[in-house]
HTML snippet that shows the backbone in 3Dmol.js (N, CA, C, O; Angstrom):
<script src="https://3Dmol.org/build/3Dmol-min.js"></script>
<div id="view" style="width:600px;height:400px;position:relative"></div>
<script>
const pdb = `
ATOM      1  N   UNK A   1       2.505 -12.369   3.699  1.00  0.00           N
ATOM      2  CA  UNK A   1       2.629 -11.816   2.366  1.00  0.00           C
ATOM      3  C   UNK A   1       3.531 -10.586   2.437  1.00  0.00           C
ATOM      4  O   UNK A   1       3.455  -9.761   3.348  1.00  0.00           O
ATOM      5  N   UNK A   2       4.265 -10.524   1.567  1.00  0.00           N
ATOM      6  CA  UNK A   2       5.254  -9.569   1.297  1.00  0.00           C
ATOM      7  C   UNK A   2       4.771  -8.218   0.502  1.00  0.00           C
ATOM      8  O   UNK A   2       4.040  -8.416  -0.469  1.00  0.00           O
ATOM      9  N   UNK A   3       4.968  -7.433   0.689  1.00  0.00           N
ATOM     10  CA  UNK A   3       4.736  -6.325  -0.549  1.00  0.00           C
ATOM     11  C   UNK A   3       5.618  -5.257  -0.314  1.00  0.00           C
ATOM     12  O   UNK A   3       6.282  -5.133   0.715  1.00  0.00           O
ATOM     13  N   UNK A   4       5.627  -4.213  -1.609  1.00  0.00           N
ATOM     14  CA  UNK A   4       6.768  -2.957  -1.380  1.00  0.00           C
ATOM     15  C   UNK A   4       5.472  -1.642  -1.584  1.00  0.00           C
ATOM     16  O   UNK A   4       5.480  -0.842  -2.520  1.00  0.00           O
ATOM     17  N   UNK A   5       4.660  -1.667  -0.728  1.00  0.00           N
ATOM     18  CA  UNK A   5       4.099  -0.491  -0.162  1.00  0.00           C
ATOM     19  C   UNK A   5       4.935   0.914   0.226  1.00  0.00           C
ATOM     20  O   UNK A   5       4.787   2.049  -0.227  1.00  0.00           O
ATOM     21  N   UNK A   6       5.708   0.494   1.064  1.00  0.00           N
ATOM     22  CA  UNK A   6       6.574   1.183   1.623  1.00  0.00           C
ATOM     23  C   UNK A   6       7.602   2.315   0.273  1.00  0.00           C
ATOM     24  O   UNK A   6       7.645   3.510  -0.021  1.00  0.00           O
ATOM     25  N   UNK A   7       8.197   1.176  -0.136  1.00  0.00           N
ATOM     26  CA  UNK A   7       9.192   1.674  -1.011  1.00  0.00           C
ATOM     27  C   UNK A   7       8.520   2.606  -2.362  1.00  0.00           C
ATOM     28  O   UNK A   7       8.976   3.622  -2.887  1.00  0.00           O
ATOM     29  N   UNK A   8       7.292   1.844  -2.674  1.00  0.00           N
ATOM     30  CA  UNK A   8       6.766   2.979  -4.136  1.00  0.00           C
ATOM     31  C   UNK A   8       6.094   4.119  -3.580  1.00  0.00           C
ATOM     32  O   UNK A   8       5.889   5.078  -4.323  1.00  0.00           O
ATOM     33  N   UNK A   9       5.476   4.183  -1.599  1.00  0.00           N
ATOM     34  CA  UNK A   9       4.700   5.496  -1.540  1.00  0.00           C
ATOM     35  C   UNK A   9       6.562   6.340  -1.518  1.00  0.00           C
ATOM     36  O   UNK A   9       6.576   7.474  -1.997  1.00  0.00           O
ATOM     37  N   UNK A  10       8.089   5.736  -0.949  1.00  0.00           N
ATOM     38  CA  UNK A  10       8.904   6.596  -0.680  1.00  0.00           C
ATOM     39  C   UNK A  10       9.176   7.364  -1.389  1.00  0.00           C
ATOM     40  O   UNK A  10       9.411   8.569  -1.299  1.00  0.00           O
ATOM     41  N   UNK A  11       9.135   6.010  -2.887  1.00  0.00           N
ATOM     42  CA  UNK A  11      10.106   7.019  -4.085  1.00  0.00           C
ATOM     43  C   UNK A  11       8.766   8.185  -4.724  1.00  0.00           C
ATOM     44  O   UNK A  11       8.984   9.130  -5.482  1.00  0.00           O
ATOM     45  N   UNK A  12       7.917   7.931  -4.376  1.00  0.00           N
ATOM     46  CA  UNK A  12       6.716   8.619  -5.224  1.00  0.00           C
ATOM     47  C   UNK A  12       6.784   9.971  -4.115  1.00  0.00           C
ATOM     48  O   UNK A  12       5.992  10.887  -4.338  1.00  0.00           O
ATOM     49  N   UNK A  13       7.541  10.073  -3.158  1.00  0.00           N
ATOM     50  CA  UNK A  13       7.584  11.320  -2.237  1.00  0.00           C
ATOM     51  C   UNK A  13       6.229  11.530  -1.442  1.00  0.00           C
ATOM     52  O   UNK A  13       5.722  12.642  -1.294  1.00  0.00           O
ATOM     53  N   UNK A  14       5.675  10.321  -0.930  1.00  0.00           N
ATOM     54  CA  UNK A  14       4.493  10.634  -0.584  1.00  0.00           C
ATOM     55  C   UNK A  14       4.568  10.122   0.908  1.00  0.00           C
ATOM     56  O   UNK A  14       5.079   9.010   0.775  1.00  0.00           O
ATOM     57  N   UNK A  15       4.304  10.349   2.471  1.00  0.00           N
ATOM     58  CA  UNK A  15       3.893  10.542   3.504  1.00  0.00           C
ATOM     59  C   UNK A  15       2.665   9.392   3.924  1.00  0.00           C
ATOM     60  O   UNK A  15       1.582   9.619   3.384  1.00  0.00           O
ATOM     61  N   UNK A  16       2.711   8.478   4.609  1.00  0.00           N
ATOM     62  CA  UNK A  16       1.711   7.701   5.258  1.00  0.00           C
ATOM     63  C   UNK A  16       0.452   8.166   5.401  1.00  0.00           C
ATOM     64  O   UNK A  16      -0.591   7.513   5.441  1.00  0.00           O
ATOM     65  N   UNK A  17       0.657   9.678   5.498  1.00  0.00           N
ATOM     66  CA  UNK A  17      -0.713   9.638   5.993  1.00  0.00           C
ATOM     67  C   UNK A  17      -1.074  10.522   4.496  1.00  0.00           C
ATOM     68  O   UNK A  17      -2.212  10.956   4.319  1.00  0.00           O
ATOM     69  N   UNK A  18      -0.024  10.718   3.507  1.00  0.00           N
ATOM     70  CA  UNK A  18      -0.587  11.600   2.210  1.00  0.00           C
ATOM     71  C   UNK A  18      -1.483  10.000   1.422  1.00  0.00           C
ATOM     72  O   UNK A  18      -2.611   9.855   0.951  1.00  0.00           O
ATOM     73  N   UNK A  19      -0.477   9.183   1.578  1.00  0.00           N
ATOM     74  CA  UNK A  19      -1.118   7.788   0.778  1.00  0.00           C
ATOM     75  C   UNK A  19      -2.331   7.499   1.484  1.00  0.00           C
ATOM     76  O   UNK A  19      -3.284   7.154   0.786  1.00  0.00           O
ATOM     77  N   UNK A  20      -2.485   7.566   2.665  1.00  0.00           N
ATOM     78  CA  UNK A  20      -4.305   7.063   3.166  1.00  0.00           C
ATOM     79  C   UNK A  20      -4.629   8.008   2.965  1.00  0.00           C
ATOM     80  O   UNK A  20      -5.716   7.462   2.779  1.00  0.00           O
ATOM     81  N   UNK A  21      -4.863   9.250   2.745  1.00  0.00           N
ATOM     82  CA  UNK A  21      -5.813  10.345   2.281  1.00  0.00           C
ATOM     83  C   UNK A  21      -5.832   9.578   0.838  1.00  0.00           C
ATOM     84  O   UNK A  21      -6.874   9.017   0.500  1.00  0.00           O
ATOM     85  N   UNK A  22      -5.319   9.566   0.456  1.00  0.00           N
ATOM     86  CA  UNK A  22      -5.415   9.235  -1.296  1.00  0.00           C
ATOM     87  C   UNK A  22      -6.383   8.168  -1.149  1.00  0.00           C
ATOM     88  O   UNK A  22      -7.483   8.553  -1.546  1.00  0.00           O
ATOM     89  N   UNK A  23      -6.393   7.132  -0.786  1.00  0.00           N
ATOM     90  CA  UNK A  23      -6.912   5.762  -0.204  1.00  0.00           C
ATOM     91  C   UNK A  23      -8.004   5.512   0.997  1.00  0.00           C
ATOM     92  O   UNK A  23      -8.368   4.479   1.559  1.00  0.00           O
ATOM     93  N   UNK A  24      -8.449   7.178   1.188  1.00  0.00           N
ATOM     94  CA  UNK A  24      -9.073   7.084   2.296  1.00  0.00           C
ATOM     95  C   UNK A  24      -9.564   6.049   2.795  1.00  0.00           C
ATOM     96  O   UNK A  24     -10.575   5.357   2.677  1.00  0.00           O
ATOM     97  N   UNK A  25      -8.002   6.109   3.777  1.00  0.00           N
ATOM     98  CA  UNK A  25      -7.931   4.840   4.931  1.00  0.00           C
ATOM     99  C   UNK A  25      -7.141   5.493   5.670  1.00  0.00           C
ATOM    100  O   UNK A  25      -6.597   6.510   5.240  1.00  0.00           O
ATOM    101  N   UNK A  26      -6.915   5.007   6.993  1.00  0.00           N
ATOM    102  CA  UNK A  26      -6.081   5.886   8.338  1.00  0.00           C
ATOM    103  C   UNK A  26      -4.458   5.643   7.740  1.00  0.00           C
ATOM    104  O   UNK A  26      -4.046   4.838   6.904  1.00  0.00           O
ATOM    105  N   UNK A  27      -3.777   6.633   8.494  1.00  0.00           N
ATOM    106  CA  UNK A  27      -2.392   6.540   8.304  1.00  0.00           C
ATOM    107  C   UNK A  27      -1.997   5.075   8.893  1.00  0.00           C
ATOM    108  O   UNK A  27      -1.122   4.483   8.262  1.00  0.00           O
ATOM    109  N   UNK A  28      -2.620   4.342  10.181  1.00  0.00           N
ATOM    110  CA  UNK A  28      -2.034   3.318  10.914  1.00  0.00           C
ATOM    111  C   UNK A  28      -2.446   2.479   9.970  1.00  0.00           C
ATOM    112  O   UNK A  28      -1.599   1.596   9.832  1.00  0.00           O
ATOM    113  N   UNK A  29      -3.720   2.288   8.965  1.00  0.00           N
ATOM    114  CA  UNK A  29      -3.605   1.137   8.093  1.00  0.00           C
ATOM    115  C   UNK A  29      -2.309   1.074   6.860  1.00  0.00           C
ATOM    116  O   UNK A  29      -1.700   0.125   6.365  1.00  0.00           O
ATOM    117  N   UNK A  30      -2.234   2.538   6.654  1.00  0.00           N
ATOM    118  CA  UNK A  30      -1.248   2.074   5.970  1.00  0.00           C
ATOM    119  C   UNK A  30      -0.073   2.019   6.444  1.00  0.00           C
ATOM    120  O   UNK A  30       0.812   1.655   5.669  1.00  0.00           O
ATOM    121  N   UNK A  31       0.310   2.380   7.932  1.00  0.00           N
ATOM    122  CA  UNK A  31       1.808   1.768   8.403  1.00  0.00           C
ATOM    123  C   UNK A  31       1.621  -0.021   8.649  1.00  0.00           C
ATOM    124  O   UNK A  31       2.459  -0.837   8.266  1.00  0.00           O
ATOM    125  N   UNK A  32       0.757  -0.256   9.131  1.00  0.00           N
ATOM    126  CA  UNK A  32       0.534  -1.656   9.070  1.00  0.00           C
ATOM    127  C   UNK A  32       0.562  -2.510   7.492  1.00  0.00           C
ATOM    128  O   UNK A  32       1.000  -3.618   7.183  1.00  0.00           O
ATOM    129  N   UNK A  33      -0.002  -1.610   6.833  1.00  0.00           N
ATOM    130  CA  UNK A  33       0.001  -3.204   5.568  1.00  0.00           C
ATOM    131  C   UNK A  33       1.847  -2.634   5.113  1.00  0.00           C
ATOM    132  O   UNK A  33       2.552  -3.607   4.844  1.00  0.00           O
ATOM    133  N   UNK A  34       2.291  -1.811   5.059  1.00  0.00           N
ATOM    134  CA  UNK A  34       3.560  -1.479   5.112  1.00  0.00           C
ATOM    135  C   UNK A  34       4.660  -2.466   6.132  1.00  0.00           C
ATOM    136  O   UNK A  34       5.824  -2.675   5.788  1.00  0.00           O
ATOM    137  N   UNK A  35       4.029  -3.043   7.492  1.00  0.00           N
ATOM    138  CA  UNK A  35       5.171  -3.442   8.087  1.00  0.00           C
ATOM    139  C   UNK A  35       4.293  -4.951   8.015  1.00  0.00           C
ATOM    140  O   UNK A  35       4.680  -5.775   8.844  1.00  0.00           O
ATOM    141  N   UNK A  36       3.557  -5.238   7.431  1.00  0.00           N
ATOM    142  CA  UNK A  36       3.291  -6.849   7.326  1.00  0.00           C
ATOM    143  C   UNK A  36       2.693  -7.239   8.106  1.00  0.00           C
ATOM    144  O   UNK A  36       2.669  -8.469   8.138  1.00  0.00           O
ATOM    145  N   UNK A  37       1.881  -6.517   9.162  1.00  0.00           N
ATOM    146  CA  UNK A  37       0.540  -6.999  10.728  1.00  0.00           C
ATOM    147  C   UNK A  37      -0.572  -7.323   9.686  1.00  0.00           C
ATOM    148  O   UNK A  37      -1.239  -8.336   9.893  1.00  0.00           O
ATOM    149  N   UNK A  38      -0.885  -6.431   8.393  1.00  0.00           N
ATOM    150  CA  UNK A  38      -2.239  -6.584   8.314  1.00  0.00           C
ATOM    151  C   UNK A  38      -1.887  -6.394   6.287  1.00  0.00           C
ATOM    152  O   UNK A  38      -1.077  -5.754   5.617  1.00  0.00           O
ATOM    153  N   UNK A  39      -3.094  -7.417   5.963  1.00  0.00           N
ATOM    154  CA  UNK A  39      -3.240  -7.644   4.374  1.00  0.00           C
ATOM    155  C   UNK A  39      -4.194  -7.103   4.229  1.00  0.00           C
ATOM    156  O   UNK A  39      -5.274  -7.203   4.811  1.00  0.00           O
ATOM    157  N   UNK A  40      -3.827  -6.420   3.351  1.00  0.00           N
ATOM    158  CA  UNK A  40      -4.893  -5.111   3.246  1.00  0.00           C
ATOM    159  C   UNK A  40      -6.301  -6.043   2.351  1.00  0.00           C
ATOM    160  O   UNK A  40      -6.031  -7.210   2.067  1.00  0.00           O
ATOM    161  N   UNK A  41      -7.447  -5.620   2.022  1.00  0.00           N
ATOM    162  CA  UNK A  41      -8.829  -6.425   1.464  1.00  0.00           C
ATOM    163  C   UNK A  41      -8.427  -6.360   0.194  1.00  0.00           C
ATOM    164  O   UNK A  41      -7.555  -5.576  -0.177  1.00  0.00           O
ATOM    165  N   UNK A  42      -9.151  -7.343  -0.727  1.00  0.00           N
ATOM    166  CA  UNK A  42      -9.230  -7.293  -1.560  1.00  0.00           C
ATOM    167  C   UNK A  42      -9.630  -5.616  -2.781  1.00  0.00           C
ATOM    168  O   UNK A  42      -9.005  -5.489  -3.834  1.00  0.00           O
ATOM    169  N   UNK A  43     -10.423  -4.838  -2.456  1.00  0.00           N
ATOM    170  CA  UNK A  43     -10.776  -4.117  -3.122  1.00  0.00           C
ATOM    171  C   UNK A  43      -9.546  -2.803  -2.811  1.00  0.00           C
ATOM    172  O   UNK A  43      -9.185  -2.128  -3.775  1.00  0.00           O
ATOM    173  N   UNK A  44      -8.946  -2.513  -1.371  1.00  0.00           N
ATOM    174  CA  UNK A  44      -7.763  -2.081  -1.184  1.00  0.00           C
ATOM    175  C   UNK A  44      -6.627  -2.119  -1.972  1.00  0.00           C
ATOM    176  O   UNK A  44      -6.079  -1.239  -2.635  1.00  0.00           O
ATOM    177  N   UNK A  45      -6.307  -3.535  -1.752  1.00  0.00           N
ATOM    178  CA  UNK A  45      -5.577  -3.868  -1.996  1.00  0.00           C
ATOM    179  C   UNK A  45      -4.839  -3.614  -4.132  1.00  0.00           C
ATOM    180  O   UNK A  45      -3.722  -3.748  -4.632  1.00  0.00           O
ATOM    181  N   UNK A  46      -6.754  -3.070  -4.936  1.00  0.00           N
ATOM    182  CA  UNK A  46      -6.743  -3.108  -6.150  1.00  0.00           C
ATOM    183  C   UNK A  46      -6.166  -1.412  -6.284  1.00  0.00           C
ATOM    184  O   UNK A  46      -5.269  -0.950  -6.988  1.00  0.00           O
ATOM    185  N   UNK A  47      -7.253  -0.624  -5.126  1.00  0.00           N
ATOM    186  CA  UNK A  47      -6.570   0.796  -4.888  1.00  0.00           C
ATOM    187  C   UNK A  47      -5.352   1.287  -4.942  1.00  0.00           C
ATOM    188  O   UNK A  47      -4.965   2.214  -5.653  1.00  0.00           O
ATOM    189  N   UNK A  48      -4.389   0.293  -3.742  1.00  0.00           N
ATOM    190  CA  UNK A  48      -2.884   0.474  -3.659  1.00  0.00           C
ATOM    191  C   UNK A  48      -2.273   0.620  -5.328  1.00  0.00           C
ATOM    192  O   UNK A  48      -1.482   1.458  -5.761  1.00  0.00           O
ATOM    193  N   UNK A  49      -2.967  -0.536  -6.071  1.00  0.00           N
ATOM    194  CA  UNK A  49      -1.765  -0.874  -6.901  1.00  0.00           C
ATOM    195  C   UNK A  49      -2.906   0.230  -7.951  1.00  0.00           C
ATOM    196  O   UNK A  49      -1.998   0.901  -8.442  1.00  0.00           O
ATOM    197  N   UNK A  50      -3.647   0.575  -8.313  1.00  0.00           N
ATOM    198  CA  UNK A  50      -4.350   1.540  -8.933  1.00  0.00           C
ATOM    199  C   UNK A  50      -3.313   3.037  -8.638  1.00  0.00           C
ATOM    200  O   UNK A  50      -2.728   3.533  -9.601  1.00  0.00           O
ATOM    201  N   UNK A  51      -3.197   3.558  -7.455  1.00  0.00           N
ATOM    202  CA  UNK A  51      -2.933   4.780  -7.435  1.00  0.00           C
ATOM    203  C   UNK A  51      -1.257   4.513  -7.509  1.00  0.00           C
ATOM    204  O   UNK A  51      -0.651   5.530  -7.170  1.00  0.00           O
ATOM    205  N   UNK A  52      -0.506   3.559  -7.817  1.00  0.00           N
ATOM    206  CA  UNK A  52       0.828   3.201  -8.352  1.00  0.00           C
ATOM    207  C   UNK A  52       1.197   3.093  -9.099  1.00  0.00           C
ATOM    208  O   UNK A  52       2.384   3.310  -9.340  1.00  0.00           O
ATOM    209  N   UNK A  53       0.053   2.550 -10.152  1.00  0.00           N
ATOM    210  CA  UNK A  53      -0.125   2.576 -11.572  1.00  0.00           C
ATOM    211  C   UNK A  53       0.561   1.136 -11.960  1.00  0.00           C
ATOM    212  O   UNK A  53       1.008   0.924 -13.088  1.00  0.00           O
ATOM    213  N   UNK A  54       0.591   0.227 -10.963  1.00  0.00           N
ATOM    214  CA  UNK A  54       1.253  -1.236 -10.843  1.00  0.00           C
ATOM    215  C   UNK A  54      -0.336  -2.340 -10.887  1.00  0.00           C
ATOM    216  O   UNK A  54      -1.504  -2.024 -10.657  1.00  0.00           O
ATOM    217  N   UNK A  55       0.266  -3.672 -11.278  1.00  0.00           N
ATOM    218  CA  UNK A  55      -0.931  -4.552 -10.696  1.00  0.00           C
ATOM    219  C   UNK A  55      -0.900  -5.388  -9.455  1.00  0.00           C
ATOM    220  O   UNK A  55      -0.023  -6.244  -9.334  1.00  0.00           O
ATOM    221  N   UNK A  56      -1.836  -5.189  -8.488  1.00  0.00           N
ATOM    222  CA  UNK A  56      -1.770  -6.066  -7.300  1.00  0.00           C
ATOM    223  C   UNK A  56      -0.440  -7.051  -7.042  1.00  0.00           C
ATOM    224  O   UNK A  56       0.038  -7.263  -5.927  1.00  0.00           O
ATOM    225  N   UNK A  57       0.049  -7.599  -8.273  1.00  0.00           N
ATOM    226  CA  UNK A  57       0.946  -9.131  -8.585  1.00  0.00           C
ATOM    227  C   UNK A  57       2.337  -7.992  -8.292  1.00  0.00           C
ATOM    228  O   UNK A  57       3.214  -7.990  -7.429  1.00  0.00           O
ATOM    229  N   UNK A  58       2.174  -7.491  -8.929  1.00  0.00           N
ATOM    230  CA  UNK A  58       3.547  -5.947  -8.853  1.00  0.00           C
ATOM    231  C   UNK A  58       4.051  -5.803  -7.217  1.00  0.00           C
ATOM    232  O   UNK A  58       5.141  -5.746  -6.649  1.00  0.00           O
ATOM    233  N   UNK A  59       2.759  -5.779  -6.843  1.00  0.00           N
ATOM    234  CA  UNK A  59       2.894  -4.871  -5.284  1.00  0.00           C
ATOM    235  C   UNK A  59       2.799  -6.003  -3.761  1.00  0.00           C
ATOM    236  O   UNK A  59       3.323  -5.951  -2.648  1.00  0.00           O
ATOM    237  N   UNK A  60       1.993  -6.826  -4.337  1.00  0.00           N
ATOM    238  CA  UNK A  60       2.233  -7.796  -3.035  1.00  0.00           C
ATOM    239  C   UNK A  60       2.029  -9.395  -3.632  1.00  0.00           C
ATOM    240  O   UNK A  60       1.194  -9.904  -4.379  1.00  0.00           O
ATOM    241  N   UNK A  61       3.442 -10.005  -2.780  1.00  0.00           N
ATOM    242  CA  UNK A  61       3.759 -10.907  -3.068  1.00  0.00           C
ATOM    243  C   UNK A  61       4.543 -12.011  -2.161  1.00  0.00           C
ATOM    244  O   UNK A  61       5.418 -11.463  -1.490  1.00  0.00           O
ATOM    245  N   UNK A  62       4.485 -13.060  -2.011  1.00  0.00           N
ATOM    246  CA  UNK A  62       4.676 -14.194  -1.364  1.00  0.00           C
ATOM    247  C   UNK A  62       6.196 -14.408  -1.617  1.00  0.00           C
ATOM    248  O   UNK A  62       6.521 -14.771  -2.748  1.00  0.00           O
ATOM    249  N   UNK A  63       7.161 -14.220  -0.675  1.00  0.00           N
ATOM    250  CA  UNK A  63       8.675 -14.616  -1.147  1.00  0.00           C
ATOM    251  C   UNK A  63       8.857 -15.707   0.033  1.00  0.00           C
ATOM    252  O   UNK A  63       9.908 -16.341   0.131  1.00  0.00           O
TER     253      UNK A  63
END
`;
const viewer = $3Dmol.createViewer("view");
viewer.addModel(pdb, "pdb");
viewer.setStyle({}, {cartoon: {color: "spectrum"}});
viewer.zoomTo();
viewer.render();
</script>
């Protein structure tokens, strides 16, 4: 699964480990669902796109 994790914490000026504080989750989970090792859970996964202000469908996706 594909997603742009990466690109909305960049433009939002926010730091790996500022986005897992937000998400309290470790910085390595979020370099991982960032480089595609690991799909983040379901209820995560609602977080990500919650604190983006996107919906899940927005943020990760199957290309």
């Amino acid at each position: 699964m594909q997603n742009d994790v990466r690109e909305l914490r960049l433009a939002a000026g926010l730091s790996q480990r500022e986005l897992a504080e937000a998400l309290e989750v470790s910085r390595q989970t979020v370099n991982s669902i960032e480089t595609g090792r690991y799909d983040p859970s379901l209820p995560l996964a609602i977080a990500i796109a919650r604190h983006f202000h996107r919906t899940v469908e927005e943020i990760f996706h199957v290309d």
